[in-house]
C-alpha positions as CSV (number, residue, x, y, z in Angstrom):
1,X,0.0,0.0,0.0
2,X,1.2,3.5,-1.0
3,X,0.6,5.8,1.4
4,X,1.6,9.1,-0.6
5,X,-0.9,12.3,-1.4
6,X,-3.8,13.1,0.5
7,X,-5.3,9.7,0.3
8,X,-3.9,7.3,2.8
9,X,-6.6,4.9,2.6
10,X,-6.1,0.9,3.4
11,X,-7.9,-0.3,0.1
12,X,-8.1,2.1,-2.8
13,X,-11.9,3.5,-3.0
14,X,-14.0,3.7,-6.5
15,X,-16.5,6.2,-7.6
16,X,-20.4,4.9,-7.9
17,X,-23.6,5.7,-7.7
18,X,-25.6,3.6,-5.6
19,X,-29.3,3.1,-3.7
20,X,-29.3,1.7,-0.2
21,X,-30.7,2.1,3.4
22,X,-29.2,2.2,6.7
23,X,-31.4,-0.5,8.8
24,X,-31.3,-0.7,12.4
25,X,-33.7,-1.5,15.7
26,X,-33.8,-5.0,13.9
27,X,-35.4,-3.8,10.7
28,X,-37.8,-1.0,12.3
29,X,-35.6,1.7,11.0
30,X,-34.6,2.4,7.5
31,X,-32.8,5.9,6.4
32,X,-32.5,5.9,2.4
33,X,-29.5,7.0,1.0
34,X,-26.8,7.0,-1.7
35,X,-23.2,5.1,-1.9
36,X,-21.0,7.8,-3.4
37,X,-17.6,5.6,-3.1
38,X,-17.2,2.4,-2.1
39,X,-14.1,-0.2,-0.6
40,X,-13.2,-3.6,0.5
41,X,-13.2,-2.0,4.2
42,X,-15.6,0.7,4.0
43,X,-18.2,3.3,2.1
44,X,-19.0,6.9,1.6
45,X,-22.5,7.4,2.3
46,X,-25.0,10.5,1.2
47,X,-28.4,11.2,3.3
48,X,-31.2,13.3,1.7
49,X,-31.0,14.9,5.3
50,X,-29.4,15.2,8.9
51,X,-30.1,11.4,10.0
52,X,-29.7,10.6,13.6
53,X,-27.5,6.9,13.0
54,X,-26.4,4.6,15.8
55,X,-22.6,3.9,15.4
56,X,-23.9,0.5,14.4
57,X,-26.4,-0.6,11.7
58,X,-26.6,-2.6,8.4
59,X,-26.3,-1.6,5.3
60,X,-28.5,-3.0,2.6
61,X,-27.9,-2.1,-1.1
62,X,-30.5,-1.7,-3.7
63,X,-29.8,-5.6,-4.7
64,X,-30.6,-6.9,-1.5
65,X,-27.1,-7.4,-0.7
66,X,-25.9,-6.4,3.2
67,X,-23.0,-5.3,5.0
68,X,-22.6,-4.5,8.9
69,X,-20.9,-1.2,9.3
70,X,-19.7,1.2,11.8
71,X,-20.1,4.7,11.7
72,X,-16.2,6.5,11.5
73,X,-17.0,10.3,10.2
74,X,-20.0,11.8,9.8
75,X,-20.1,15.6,8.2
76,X,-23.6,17.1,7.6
77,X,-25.5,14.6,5.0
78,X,-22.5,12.3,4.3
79,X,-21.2,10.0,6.2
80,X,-17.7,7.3,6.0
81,X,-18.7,4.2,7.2
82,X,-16.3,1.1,7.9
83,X,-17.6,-2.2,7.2
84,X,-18.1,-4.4,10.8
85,X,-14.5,-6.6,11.3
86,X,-12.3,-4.7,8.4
């Protein structure tokens, strides 16, 4: 891994464009939002809104697919997430 530039990042990141919710309160609570970037350890996500998150929830894409994460930075409507044991 090359840590040089701005980026320091574990895995290199890649631009997309992606539906999803944030699910918690086993499946009572769902936020929608957008994947902006996404990583073998972790995603950039985009709310339509300020969304009150737990550091903890699932994150299900728009092909059912799911991934535990953990909340890392959160700045206004987007938020880095890692995913759970990365």
């Amino acid at each position: 891994m090359a840590e040089t530039g701005p980026d320091k990042r574990r895995h290199p990141r890649r631009k997309i464009l992606r539906g999803a919710k944030a699910v918690f309160n086993n499946g009572a609570s769902l936020y929608d939002c957008q994947v902006r970037d996404w990583s073998e350890s972790g995603a950039r996500l985009v709310f339509p809104g300020l969304t009150p998150l737990p550091h903890l929830f699932t994150l299900r894409l728009s092909d059912g697919s799911e991934y535990p994460c953990e909340v890392v930075r959160a700045d206004g409507v987007v938020v880095g997430v890692r995913f759970a044991g990365s």
